[in-house]
N, C-alpha and C positions, 0 to 999 in steps of 0.2 A: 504494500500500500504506500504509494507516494503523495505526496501536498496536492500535487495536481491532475490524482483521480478524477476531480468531477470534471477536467476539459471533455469526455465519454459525452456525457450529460450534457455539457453544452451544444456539443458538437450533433449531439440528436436532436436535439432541441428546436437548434435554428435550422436543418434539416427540414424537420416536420414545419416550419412556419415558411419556408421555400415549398414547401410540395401545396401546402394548402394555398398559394400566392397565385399558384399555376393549375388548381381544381382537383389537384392529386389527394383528394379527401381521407382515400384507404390509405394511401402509404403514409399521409400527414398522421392519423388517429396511430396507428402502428407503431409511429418511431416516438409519439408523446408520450402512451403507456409505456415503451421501454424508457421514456428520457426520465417519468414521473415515479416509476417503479426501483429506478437507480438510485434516487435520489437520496430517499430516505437510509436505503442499503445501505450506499459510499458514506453518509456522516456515521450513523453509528462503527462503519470501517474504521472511519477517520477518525472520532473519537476515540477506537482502541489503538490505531496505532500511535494515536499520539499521544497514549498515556504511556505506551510499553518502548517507544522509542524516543521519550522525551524531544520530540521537536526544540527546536529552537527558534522560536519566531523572531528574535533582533536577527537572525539569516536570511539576509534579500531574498536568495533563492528558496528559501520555506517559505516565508511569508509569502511573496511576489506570488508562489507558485499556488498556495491557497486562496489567490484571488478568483481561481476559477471557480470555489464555493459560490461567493458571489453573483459570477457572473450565469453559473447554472442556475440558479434558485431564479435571476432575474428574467434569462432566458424562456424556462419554463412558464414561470406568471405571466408573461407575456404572450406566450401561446395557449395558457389560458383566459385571456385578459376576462371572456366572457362570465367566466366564475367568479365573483368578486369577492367572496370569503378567501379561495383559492388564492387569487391575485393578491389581497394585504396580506393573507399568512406569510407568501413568499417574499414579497415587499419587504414587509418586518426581518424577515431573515436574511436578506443579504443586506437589509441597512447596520443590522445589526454586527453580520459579518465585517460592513464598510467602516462602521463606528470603530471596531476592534484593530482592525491592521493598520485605516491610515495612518494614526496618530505615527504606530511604531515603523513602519517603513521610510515614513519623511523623515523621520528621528535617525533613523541609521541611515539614513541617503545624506542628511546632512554632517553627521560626522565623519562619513567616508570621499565627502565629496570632490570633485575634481577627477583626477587621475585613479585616485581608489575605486571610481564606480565606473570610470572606463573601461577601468581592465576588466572589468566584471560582467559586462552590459550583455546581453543577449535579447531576441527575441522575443523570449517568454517573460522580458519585465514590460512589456506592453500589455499583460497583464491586469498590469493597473489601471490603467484606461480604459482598458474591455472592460472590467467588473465596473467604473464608474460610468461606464455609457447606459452598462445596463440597467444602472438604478437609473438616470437619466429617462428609461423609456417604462419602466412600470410609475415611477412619480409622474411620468404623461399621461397614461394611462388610467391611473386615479385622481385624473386631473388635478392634480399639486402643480400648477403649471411653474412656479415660480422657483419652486426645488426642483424640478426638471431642467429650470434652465439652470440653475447653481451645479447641478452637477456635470450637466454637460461642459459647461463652461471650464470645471475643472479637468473635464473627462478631454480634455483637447490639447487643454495645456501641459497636464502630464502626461498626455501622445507627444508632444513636441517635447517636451524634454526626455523621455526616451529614446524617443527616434534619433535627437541629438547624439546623444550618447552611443547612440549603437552606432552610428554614421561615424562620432570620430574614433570609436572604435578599431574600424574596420578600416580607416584611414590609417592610423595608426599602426593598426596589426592585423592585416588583410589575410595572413593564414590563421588567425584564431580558430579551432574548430567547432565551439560554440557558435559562429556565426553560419556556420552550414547545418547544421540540428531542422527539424522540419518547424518546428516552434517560428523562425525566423518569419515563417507564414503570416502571424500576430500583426508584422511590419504594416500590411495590406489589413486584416479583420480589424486592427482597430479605426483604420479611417473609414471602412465600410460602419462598424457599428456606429461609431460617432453621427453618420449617415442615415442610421436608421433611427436614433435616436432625436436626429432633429424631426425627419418624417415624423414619428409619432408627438412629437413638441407642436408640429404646426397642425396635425390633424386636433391637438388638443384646446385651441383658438389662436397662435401666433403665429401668424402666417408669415413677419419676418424675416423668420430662419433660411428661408427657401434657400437664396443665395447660396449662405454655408453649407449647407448639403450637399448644393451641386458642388463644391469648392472641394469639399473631406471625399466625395465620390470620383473625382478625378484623382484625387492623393490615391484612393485606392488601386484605380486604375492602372495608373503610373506605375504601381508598385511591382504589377504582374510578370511583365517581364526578363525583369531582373529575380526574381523569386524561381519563375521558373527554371533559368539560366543554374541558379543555387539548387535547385532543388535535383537537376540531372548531374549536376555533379556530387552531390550528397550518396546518390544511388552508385556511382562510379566507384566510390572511396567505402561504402556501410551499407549494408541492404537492411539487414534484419536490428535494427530497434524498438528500443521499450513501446507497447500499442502507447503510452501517455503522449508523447510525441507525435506520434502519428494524428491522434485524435485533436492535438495542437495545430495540427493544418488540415483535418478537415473542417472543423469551425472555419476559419476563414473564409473560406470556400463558399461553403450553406452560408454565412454573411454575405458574402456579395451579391450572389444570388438576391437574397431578400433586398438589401440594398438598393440594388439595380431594378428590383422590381417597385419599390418606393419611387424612387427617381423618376421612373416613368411614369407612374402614375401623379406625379407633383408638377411634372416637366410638360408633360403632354408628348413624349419622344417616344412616340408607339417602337421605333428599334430598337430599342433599351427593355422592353419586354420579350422579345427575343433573345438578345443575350442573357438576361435573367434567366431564361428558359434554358439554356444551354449550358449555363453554370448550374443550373440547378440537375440537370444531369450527371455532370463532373464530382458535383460535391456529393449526389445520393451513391455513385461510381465508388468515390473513396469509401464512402461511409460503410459500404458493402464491403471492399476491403480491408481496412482494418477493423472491421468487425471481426470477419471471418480470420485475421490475422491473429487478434485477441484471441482468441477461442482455441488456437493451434496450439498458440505458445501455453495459454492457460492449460491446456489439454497435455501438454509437453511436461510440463513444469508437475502437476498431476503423478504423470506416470513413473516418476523417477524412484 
């Protein structure tokens, strides 16, 4: 059991709300019972491993990497949004989750700061921006519109200062092998989520935001690329990694998808529902594989 079990959760999550974007109703309900039925599993998991392996949460990569509690629990309520008990149960629980890390993550980012969190940067600290997008979009969705925009607001800002960080990173130290991890994926999910977080800001009365959306939807865009470029080299150098990883870039994936399908619908750019469509492909693709990837190694691991 790792900190960041619940990316699985996430990563079905936003799946299921890509396939229902696109009328895929059975596979939407499908992958939300598995995303809803994980959930509760992974914390009481997480709760035993992290009494029998004492975490250590002032550890970037613990904490960072238990943002994805958050960002599951937000993910989920959000594809629940129609259940409103459901929607603040989950709400309360990844504010709750929010309440708890940020204080201590800003606290060791600022004692380490500079060259200390360079060397350190990867991917999976965009983390922090993904769990704060996604309180971003259930505070929209309980129309708190005013804490939706607070969050987002931060949820952007600490997209840019990790992105900083990984960029001069990689400046810096271009064969880092943290920077090829499939996690580096995040690069791109956080400016899609950010994306879908203002969609749900403006559908909640602030029509505003529009601009920003299309603005964090090109950053994602941008992002593709180059990711995939990292990504076929990752497969050159490592095939078989931990599923938590893997599950680290299918989340982005099922984000953009959604993403892109918000955009179109905000934009009026009927193309852009098309490639929603095609992303949503890609990402139900992966999700199928490392599923079935999950379930070898667990089945591996098992027989020994």
């Amino acid at each position: 059991m790792k900190p960041d079990a619940f990316a699985a959760v996430m990563a079905t999550g936003i799946v299921s709300i890509a396939a229902v974007d696109h009328g895929y109703r059975a596979v939407s309900d499908v992958l939300i019972v598995l995303a809803a039925g994980a959930l509760p599993v992974l914390i009481v998991a997480a709760a035993t491993a992290w009494r029998r392996e004492q975490w250590n949460l002032t550890d970037l990569d613990v904490s960072l990497r238990l943002c994805t509690y958050i960002a599951a629990c937000a993910v989920v309520g959000a594809r629940l949004a129609e259940h409103r008990i459901v929607l603040w149960m989950l709400a309360g629980m990844a504010l709750q989750g929010w309440l708890s890390l940020a204080p201590v993550v800003a606290r060791r980012m600022w004692r380490d700061r500079g060259a200390g969190l360079r060397d350190r940067a990867h991917g999976g600290w965009e983390l922090a921006s993904v769990a704060t997008s996604g309180l971003a979009i259930v505070s929209a969705d309980l129309k708190i519109v005013y804490l939706a925009m607070l969050f987002w607001a931060i949820a952007i800002g600490v997209y840019v200062l990790m992105t900083g960080l990984i960029v001069w990173r990689a400046v810096h130290d271009p064969a880092a092998p943290e920077l090829l991890q499939p996690d580096i994926w995040i690069l791109m999910g956080g400016a899609a989520i950010a994306t879908l977080a203002g969609d749900h800001i403006h559908k909640a009365g602030l029509e505003s935001v529009r601009p920003v959306t299309v603005v964090t939807w090109i950053v994602a865009t941008v992002w593709i690329p180059l990711l995939i470029y990292v990504t076929v080299q990752r497969f050159r150098r490592q095939r078989d990694l931990p599923p938590g990883l893997w599950w680290a870039a299918v989340f982005p994936l099922g984000m953009y998808s959604a993403a892109t399908y918000a955009t179109a619908v905000e934009t009026g750019w009927r193309w852009l529902a098309t490639v929603s469509l095609v992303s949503f492909w890609i990402a139900f693709a992966a999700w199928l594989l490392t599923a079935l990837h999950a379930l070898l190694r667990f089945r591996r691991v098992r027989s020994r």
